[in-house]
N, C-alpha and C positions, 0 to 999 in steps of 0.2 A: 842534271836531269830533274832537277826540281827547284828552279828559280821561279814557278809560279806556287809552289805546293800552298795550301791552303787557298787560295786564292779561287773568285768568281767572275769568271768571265763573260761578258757579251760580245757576240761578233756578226756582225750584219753581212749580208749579202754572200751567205759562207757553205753557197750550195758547190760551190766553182773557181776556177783559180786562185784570186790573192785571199780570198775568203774562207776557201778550203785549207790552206796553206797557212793561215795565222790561226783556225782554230784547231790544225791537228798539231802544232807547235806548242802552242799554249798549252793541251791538253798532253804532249808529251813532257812538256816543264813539272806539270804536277794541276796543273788549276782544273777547275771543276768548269768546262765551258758552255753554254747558252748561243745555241747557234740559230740564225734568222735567215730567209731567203723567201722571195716568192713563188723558187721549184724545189715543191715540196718531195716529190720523188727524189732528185740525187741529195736532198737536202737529209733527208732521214738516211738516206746511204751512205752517205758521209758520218753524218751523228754514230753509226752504227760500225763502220771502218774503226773509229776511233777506239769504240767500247770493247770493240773487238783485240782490240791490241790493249786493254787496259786503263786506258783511259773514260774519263768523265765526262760524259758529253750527253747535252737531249735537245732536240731541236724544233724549233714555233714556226709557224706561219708569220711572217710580218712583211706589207707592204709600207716599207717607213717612210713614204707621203700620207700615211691613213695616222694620225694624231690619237684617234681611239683604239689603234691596234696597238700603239705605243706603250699606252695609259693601261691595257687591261695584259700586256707582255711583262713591265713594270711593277704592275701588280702581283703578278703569277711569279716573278722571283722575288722578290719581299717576300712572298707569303713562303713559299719554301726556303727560302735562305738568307733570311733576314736583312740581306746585303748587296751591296755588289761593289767589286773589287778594279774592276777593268771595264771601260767600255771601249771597244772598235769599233767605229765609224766607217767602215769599207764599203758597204754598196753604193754603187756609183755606174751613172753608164758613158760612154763616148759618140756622140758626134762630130763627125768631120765635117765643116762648111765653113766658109768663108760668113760675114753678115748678112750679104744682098742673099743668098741664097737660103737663110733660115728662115724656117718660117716661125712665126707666134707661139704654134704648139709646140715646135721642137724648145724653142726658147723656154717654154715652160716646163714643159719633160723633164729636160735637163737640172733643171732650177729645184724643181720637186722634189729629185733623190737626190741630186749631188749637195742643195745647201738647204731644202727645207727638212729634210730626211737627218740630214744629219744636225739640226736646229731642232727638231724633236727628241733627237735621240739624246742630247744635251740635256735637254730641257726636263724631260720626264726621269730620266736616272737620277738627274740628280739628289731626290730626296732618296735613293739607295746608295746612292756613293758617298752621302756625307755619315751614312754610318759606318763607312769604312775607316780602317786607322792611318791606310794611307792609299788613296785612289785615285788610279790613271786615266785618262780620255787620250785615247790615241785617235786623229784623225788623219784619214788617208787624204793625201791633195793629191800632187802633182809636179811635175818640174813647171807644168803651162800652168802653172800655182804661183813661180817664180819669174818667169820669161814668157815673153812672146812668140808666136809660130803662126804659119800659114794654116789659115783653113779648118780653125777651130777654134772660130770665137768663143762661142754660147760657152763651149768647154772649159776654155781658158780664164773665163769670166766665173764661173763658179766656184774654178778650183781654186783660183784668187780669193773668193769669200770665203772658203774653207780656212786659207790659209789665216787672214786678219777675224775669222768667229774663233779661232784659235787661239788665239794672243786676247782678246777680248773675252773670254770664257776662265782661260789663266789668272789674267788681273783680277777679275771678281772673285774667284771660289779659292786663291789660294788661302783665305786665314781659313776653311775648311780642311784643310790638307790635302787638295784633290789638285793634279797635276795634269797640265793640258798640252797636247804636244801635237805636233803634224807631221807625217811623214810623206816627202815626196819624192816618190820613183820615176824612174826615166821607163823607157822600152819595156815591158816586160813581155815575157812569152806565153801567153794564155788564152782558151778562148774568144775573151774581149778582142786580139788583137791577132788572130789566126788569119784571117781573112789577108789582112794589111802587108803582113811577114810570109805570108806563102808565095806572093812576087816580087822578085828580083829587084826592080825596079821602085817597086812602091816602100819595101825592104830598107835600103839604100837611103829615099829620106825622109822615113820617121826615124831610122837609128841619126839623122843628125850629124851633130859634134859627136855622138858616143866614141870617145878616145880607147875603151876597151872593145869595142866592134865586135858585139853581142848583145842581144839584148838580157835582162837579166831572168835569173828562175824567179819564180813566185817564189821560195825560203828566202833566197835573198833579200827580197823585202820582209818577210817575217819575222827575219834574226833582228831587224832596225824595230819593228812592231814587239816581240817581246824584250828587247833591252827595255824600251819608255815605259810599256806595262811592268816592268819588273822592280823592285827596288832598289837594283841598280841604279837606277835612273832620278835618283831621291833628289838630288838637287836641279834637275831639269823642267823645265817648266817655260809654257810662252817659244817655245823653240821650233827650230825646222831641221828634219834631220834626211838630209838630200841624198837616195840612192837611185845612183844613174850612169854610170860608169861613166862619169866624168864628161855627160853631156853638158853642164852647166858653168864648164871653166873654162871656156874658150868664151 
């Protein structure tokens, strides 16, 4: 119950699902977490779930395509806590479409949160993570980060830059001692993906190959999110840590 203790966490997009689920983790381990999201209602409901149960938790407004909401979020933890320990990378959204079917703006949408959002969010912590004594970037991809699939290009083309800004953020900053990792899950069950999973059919194939034929809870992925945040994970770096129940081995 305390693999994060002393520990300062930031968690993007942690109004909902994988984002609610990694910062009440993290906040039940022991760390002190800094939650972001653009609804700011369940956003402070969440923040306030946690405090409730004990845990450390306050939560910002951040749209992380906005570069000066980064810059003045960044600021506002330095100034209170000199540091930061952990960053997650998890806001992110999905569209389904094949190419010929996307348009320009979805193309950019997409681009905006899934890899400049998270190219910010790199960018501007880093001068709080190098005062850390040992600091994680966990970025959330994808399995369509690893493989190809129907009808989600724009998608599958991000989460692929996710995955290689990942390895390229590790080589640079490791003589810092800051550790860069990615995690990429298959199917999960959450409102991003309610829609998708309430039909039978549509059910059927986004699960795929999933060889364990469910998709997974948001913790599921959490547990892989605070193992790399944690110093457990001291010698990982540059890595991918695939949860998917075994969509990717066929």
């Amino acid at each position: 119950m305390a693999r994060m203790k002393g520990k300062i966490a930031l968690v993007t997009g942690a109004a909902m699902g994988m984002g609610k689920s990694h910062a009440e983790l993290l906040a039940k381990e022991g760390a002190t977490v800094i939650m972001t999201d653009i609804d700011d209602k369940k956003g402070e409901k969440v923040a306030a779930g946690i405090k409730k149960k004990g845990g450390k938790a306050s939560y910002y407004h951040l749209d992380v395509r906005d570069e000066k909401e980064w810059k003045s979020l960044i600021g506002e933890i330095t100034k209170k806590h000199k540091r930061l320990d952990t960053l997650v990378n998890n806001a992110g959204i999905l569209i389904l479409k094949p190419v010929d079917q996307t348009s320009t703006s979805e193309w950019d949408q997409i681009f905006d949160i899934n890899v400049k959002g998270t190219f910010f969010g790199i960018k501007h912590s880093l001068p709080a993570l190098k005062k850390s004594k040992a600091a994680s970037i966990v970025n959330i991809s994808s399995i369509y980060g690893l493989i190809g699939a129907p009808s989600a290009a724009a998608y599958e083309a991000s989460k692929g830059a996710v995955r290689l800004l990942t390895k390229a953020t590790a080589i640079d900053y490791a003589p810092h001692n800051i550790r860069v990792n990615s995690v990429h899950p298959g199917v999960i069950d959450t409102p991003m993906t309610k829609d998708l999973l309430s039909d039978p059919d549509v059910k059927q194939a986004v699960m795929g190959t999933t060889i364990l034929d469910r998709p997974a809870k948001p913790q599921e992925i959490s547990n892989a999110v605070l193992f790399l945040a944690s110093d457990e994970a001291s010698f990982m770096t540059g890595s991918e840590m695939v949860v998917d129940g075994g969509y990717t081995s066929q």
